[in-house]
C-alpha positions as CSV (number, residue, x, y, z in Angstrom):
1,X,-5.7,16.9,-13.5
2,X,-8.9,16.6,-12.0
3,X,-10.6,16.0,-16.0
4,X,-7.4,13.3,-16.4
5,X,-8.9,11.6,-13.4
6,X,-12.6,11.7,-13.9
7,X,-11.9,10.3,-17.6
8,X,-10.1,7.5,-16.3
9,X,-12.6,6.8,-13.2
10,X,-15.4,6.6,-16.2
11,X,-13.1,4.3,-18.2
12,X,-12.4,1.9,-15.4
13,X,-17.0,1.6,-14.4
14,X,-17.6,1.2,-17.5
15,X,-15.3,-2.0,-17.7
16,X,-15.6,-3.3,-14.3
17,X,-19.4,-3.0,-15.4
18,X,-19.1,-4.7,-18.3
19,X,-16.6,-6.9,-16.6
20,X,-19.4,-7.6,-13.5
21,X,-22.2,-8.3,-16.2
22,X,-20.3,-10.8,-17.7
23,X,-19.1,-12.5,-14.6
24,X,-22.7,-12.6,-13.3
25,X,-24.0,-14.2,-16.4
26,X,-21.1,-16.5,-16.8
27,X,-21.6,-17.8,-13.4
28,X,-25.4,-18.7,-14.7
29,X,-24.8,-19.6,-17.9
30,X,-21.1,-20.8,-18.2
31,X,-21.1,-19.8,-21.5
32,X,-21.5,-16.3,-23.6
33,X,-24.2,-17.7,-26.1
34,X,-27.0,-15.8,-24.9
35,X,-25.6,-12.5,-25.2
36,X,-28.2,-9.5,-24.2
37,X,-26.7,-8.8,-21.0
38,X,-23.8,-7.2,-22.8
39,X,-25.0,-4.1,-24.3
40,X,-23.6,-3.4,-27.9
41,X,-22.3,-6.7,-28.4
42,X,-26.0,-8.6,-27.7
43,X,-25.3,-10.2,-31.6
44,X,-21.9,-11.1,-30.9
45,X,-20.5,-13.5,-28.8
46,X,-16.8,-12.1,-28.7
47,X,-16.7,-8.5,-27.9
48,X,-14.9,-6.5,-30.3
49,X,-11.1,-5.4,-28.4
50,X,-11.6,-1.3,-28.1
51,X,-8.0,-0.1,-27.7
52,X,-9.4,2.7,-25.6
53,X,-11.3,0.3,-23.4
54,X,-9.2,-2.1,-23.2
55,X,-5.3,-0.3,-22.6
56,X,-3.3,-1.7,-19.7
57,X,-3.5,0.9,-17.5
58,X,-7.5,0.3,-17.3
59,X,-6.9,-3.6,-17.4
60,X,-5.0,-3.2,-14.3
61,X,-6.9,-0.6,-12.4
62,X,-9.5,-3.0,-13.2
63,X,-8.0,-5.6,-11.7
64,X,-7.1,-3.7,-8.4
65,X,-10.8,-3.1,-8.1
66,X,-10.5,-7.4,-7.4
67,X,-7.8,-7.3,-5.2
68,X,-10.1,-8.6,-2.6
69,X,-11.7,-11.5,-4.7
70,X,-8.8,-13.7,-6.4
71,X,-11.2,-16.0,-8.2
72,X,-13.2,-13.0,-9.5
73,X,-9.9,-11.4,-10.4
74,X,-8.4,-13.9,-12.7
75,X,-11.6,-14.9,-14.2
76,X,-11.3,-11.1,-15.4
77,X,-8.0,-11.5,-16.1
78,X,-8.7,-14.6,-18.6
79,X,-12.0,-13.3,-20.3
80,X,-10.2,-10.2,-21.1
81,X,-7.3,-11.9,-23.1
82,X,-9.7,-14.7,-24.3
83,X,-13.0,-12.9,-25.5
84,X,-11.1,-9.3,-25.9
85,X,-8.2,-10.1,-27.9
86,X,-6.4,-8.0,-25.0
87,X,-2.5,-8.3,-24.8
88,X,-1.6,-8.7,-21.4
89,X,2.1,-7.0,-21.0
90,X,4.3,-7.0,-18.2
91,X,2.7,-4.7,-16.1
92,X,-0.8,-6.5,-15.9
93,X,0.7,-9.7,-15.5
94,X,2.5,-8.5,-12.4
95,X,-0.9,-7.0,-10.3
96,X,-2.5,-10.4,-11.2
97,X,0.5,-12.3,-9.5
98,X,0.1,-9.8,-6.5
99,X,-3.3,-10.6,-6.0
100,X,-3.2,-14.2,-6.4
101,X,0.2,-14.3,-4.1
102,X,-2.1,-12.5,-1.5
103,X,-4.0,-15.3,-1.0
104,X,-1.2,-17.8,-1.3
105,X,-1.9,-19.5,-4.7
106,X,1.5,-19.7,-5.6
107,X,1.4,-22.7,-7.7
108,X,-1.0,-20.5,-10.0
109,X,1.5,-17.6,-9.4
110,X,4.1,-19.8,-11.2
111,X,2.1,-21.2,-13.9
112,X,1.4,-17.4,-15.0
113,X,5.5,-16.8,-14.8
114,X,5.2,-19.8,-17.2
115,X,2.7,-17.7,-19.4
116,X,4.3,-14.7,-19.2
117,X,7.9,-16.6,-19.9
118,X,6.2,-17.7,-23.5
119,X,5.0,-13.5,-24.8
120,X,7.8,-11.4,-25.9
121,X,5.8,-8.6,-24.8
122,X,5.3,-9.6,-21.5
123,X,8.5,-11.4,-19.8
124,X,9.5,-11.6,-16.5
125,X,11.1,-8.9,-15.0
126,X,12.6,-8.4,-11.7
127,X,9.4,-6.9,-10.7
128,X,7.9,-9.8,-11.1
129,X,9.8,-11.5,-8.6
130,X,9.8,-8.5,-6.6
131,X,6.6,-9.6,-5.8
132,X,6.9,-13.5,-5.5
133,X,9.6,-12.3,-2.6
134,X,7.2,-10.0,-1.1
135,X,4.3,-12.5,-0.9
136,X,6.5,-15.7,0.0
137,X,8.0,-13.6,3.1
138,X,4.4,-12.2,4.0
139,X,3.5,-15.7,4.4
140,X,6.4,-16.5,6.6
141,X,7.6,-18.3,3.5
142,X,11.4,-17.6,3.8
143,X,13.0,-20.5,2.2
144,X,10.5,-20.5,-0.7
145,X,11.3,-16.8,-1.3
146,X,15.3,-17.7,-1.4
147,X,14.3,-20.8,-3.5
148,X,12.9,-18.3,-5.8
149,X,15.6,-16.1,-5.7
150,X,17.8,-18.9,-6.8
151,X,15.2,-19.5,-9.9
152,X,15.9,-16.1,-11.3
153,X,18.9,-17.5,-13.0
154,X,16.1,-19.3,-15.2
155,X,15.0,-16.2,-16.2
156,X,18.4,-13.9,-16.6
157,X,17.7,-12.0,-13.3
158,X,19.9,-13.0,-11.0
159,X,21.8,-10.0,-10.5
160,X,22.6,-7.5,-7.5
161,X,18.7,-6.1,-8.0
162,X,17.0,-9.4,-7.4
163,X,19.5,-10.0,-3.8
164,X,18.5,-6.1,-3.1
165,X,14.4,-7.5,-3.4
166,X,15.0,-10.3,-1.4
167,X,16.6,-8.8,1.1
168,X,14.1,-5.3,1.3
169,X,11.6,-8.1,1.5
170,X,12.6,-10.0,4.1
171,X,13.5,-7.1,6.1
172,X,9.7,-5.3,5.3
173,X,8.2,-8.6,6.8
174,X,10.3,-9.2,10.0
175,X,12.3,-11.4,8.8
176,X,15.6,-9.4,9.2
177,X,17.7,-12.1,11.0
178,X,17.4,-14.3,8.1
179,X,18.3,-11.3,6.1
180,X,21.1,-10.7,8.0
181,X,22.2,-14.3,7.9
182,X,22.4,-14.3,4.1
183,X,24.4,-11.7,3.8
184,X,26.9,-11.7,6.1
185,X,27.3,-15.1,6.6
186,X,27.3,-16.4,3.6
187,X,30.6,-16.5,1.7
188,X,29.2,-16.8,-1.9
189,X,27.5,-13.2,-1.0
190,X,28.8,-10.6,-3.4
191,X,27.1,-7.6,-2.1
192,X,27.3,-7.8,1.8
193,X,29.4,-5.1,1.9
194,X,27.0,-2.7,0.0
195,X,25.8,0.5,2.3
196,X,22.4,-0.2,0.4
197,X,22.2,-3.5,1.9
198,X,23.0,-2.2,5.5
199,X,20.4,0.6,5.0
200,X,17.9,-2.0,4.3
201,X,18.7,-3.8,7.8
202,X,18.7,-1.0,9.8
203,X,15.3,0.0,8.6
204,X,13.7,-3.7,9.1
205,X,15.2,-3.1,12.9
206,X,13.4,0.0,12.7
207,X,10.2,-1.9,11.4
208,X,10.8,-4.8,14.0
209,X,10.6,-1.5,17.2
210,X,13.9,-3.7,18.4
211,X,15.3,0.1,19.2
212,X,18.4,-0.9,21.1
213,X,19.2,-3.5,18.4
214,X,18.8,-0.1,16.3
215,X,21.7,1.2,18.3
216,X,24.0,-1.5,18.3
217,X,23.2,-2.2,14.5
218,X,24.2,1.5,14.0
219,X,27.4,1.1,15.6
220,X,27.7,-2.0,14.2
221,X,28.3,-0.3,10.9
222,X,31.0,2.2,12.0
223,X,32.7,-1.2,13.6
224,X,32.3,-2.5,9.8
225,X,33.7,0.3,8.2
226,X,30.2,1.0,6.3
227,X,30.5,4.0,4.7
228,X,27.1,5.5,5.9
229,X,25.5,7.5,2.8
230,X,22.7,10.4,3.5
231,X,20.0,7.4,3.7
232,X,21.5,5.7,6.5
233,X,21.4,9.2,8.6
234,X,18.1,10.1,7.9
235,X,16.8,5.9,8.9
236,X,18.0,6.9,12.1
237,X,17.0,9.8,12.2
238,X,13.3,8.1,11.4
239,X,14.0,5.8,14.2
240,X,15.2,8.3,17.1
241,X,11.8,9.4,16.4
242,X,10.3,6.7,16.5
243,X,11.5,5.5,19.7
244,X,10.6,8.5,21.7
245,X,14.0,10.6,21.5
246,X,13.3,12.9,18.7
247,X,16.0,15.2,20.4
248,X,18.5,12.9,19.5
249,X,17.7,12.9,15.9
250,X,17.9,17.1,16.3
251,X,21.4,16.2,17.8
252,X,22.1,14.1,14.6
253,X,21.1,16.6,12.1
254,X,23.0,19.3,14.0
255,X,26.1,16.5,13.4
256,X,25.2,16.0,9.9
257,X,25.6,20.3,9.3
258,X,28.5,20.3,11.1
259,X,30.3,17.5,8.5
260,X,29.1,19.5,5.5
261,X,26.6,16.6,4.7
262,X,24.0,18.2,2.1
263,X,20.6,16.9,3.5
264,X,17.4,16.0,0.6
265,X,14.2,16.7,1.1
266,X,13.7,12.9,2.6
267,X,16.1,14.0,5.2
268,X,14.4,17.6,5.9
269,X,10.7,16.0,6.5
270,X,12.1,13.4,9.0
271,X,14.4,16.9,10.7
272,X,11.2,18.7,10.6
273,X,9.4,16.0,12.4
274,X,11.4,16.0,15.1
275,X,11.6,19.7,15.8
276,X,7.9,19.8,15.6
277,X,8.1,16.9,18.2
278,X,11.0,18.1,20.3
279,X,10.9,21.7,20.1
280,X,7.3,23.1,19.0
281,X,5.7,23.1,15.2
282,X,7.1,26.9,15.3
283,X,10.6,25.7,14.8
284,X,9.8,22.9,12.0
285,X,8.2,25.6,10.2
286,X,11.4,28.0,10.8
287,X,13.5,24.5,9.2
288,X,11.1,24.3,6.3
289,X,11.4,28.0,5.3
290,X,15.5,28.0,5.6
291,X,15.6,24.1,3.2
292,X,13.8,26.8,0.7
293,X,16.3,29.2,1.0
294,X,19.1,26.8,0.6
295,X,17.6,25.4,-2.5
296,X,16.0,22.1,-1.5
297,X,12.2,22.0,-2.7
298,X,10.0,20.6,-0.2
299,X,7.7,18.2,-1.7
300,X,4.0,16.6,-0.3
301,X,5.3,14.5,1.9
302,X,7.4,18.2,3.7
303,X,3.8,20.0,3.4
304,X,2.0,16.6,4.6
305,X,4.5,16.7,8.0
306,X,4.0,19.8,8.8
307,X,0.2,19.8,8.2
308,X,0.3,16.5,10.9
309,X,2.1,18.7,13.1
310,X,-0.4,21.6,13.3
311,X,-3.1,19.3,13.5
312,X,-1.6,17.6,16.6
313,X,-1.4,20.9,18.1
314,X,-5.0,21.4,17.2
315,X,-4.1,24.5,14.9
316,X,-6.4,23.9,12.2
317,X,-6.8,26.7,10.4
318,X,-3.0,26.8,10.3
319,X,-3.1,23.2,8.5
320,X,-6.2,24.4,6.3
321,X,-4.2,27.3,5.2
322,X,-1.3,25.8,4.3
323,X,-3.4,22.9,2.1
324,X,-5.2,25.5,0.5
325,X,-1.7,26.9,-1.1
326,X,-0.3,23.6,-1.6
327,X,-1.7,23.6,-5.4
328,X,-0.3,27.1,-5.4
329,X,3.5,26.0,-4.7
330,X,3.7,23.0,-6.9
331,X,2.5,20.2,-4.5
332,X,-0.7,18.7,-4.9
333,X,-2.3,17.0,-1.5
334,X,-2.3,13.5,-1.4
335,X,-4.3,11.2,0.4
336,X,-2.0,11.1,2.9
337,X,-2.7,15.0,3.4
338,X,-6.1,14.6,4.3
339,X,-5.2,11.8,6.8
340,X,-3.6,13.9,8.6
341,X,-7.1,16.1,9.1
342,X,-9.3,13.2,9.7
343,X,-7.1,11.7,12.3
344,X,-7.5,14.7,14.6
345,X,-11.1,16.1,13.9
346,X,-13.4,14.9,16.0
347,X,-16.8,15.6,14.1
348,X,-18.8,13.3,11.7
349,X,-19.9,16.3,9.3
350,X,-16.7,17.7,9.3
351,X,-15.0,14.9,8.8
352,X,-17.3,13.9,6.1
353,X,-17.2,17.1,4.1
354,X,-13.7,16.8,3.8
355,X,-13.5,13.4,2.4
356,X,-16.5,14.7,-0.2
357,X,-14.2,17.4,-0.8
358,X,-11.0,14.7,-1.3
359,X,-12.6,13.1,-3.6
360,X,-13.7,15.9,-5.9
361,X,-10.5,17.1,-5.9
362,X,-9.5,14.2,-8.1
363,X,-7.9,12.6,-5.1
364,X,-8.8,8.8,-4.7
365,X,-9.2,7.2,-1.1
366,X,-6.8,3.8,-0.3
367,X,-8.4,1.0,1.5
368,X,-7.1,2.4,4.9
369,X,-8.6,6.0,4.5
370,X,-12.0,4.1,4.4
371,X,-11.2,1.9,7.6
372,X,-10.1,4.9,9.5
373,X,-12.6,6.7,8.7
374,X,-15.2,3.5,9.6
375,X,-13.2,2.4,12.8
376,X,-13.3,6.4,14.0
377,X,-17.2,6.7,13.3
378,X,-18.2,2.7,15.1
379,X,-15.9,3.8,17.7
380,X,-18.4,6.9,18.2
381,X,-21.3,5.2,17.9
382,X,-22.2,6.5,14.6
383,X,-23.8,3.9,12.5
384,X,-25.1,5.8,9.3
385,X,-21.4,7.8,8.6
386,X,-19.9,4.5,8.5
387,X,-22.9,3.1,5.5
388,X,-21.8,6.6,3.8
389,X,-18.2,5.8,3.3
390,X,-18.9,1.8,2.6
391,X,-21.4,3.0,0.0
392,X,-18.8,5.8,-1.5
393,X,-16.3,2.6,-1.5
394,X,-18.1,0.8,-3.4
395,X,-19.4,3.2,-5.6
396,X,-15.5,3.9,-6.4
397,X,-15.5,0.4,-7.5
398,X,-13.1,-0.3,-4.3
399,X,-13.4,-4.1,-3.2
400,X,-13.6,-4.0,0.6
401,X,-10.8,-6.1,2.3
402,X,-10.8,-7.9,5.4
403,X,-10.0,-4.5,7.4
404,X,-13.1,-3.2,5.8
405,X,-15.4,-5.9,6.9
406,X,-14.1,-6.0,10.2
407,X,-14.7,-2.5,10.8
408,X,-17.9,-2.5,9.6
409,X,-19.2,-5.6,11.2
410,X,-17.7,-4.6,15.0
411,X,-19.8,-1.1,14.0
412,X,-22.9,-3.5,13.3
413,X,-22.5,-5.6,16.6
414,X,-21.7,-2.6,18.8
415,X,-25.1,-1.5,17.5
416,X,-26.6,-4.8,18.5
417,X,-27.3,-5.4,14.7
418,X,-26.9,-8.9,15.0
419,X,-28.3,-10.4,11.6
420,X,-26.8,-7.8,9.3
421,X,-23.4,-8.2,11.1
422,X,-23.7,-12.1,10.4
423,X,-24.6,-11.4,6.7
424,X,-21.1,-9.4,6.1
425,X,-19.4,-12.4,8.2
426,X,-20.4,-14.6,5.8
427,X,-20.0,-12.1,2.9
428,X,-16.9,-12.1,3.8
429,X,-15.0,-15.6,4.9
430,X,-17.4,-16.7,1.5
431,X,-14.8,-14.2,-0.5
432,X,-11.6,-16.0,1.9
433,X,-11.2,-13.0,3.7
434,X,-10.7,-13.8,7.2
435,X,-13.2,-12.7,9.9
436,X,-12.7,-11.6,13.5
437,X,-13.4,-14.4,16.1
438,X,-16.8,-12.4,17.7
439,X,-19.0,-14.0,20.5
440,X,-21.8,-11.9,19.6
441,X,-22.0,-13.7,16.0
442,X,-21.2,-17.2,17.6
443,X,-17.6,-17.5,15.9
444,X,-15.6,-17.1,19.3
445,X,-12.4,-19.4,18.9
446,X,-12.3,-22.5,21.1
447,X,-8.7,-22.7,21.0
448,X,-6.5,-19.8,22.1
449,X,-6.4,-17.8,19.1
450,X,-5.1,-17.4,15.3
451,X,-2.9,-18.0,12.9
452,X,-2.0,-14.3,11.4
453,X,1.1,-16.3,9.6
């Protein structure tokens, strides 16, 4: 596994070198006709396509090492096709409308449906607007996104699995009374009755906090004559949790045996979350060795709740133990495992051995193990762990986001670093992230705050 990474780690430098090289010298030169800066192919100004180089999977982790920089992005995402002979396909397509709908360049993002519209081997799919509802939501776009929707019938796609997007969409952003006002009130709605589509409300309540609108929603659906399904138990389960009464959610499950409902391991890691929270880790432990017994695997996300809960308790070698055997029993740790450790240490070599140790076992850092781990260190005071983890981030080929910055630049002013903090501001709103309003770096806002819309 480990080899399987490195290999494609290698694969992905070596083009987002190449990539970088040709960027810089494009941006000099606007042209390729000068050609030493790019290695083998100094004699030729089209680089020869290498199907090994150039597959989609490496097209789009390269891509995802742009995230951050949109222009940069599809400038990539055009040389590649243009000067490589690559075929973009479905997939690739679909991270480079993520990116750009990210930074709200939707008229681009429907151009490139255009594109993708004219390649058999790369049509729409409902993926594609999948994302188009995600990012049209995130921006607080919600007739655009049901505009959209309405659009898929252009395309073939306006089925039950687009209305499902929209909806999870619009739910995952906030926007659940809209959701809920297209499908219930909306007589041309063919799927408001669909315990799918109820699941997906309760859970946007869930993601709103609005806990008493949790309850009523809840027994709005036994009014309704929803026939609750395994996922709408263990939602609320998730959200008695959530909301401080983890007892309740014991009560549930204890409800849920007693109607001969057969619980997955989803439902086990939320039961063994709120044992460890209502009753002691001891007794989520005794849960997670019985859901063995009566044939239900635990997977990460069972070791990764268990190893939380042991940490919380401060019984790490407990949690150490138990991550050591994870390979052992079929479950590799995840990033979320290690989370869970650097969450509750509370030293800067420890902390920093184990995300050395993370990463050489093949396991990748996201975006927000790097602020964590940067927030936790500024927070301390300590300035040089937080340059190790932006230097390991970008010597990952990870583009910082505006998190990133931010936690590096309140780091640099709690310091009193005043310059350097000002060079990563304007690093940063250069790339159209957005910076913090700071009064150390002159950029306090006049008016009473931001936009986050």
């Amino acid at each position: 596994m480990i080899s399987s990474l490195n290999n494609r780690c290698l694969r992905s430098f070596l083009l987002y070198s190449r990539t970088r090289n040709f960027l810089s010298f494009s941006a000099h030169h606007q042209s390729l006709s000068g050609e030493p800066t790019l290695d083998h192919n100094a004699r030729n100004p089209r680089p020869q396509a290498d199907p090994e180089q150039f597959d989609p999977k490496t097209v789009r982790e390269t891509l995802s090492t742009y995230c951050n920089d949109w222009k940069r992005a599809f400038e990539f995402f055009n040389w590649v096709e243009t000067q490589c002979q690559f075929q973009h396909t479905t997939d690739t397509y679909n991270r480079m409308l993520d990116i750009l709908g990210k930074f709200f360049e939707f008229e681009l993002s429907w151009d490139l449906i255009q594109r993708m519209q004219q390649n058999p081997l790369s049509r729409p799919d409902h993926t594609t607007f999948r994302i188009m509802f995600k990012r049209y939501v995130s921006a607080h776009l919600v007739k655009e996104a049901v505009d959209t929707y309405n659009r898929t019938e252009d395309f073939g796609l306006k089925d039950e699995t687009s209305y499902c997007n929209l909806v999870d969409a619009l739910c995952e952003y906030k926007h659940v009374i809209e959701a809920q006002e297209l499908c219930f009130w909306k007589k041309d709605s063919d799927f408001h009755k669909s315990t799918k589509i109820y699941n997906m409300i309760l859970r946007g309540w869930s993601k709103m906090g609005w806990w008493s609108k949790c309850r009523d929603f809840w027994e709005e659906m036994d009014r309704r004559g929803v026939l609750k399904d395994l996922h709408s138990y263990s939602i609320y389960m998730d959200i008695l949790c959530k909301s401080g009464k983890p007892w309740k959610a014991v009560k549930l499950y204890k409800e849920m045996k007693k109607k001969g409902i057969k619980l997955d391991v989803v439902a086990y890691n939320t039961v063994i979350r709120a044992l460890g929270l209502s009753e002691g880790v001891d007794f989520s432990i005794r849960v997670f060795r019985n859901m063995k017994d009566l044939g239900c695997e635990p997977n990460v996300g069972t070791y990764n709740t268990i190893i939380k809960l042991l940490c919380e308790n401060g019984r790490y070698r407990e949690a150490c133990a138990m991550l050591a055997k994870m390979p052992e029993r079929g479950c590799v740790p995840d990033v979320i495992t290690y989370h869970c450790f650097f969450a509750c240490l509370e030293k800067p070599k420890q902390i920093l051995r184990l995300f050395d140790r993370m990463i050489g076992s093949g396991v990748r850092p996201r975006m927000d193990t790097y602020v964590m781990l940067m927030r936790k260190f500024g927070r301390w005071g300590f300035l040089r762990p937080v340059f190790v983890v932006w230097k390991k981030m970008e010597e990952l080929g990870c583009s910082p986001n505006e998190s990133a910055y931010n936690a590096l630049i309140d780091a640099l002013v709690e310091k009193g670093m005043l310059d350097m903090a000002r060079m990563y501001d304007e690093e940063m709103l250069a790339k159209g992230l957005s910076a913090k309003p700071r009064e150390e770096l002159g950029t306090k806002l006049v008016r009473g705050g931001a936009d986050d819309g």
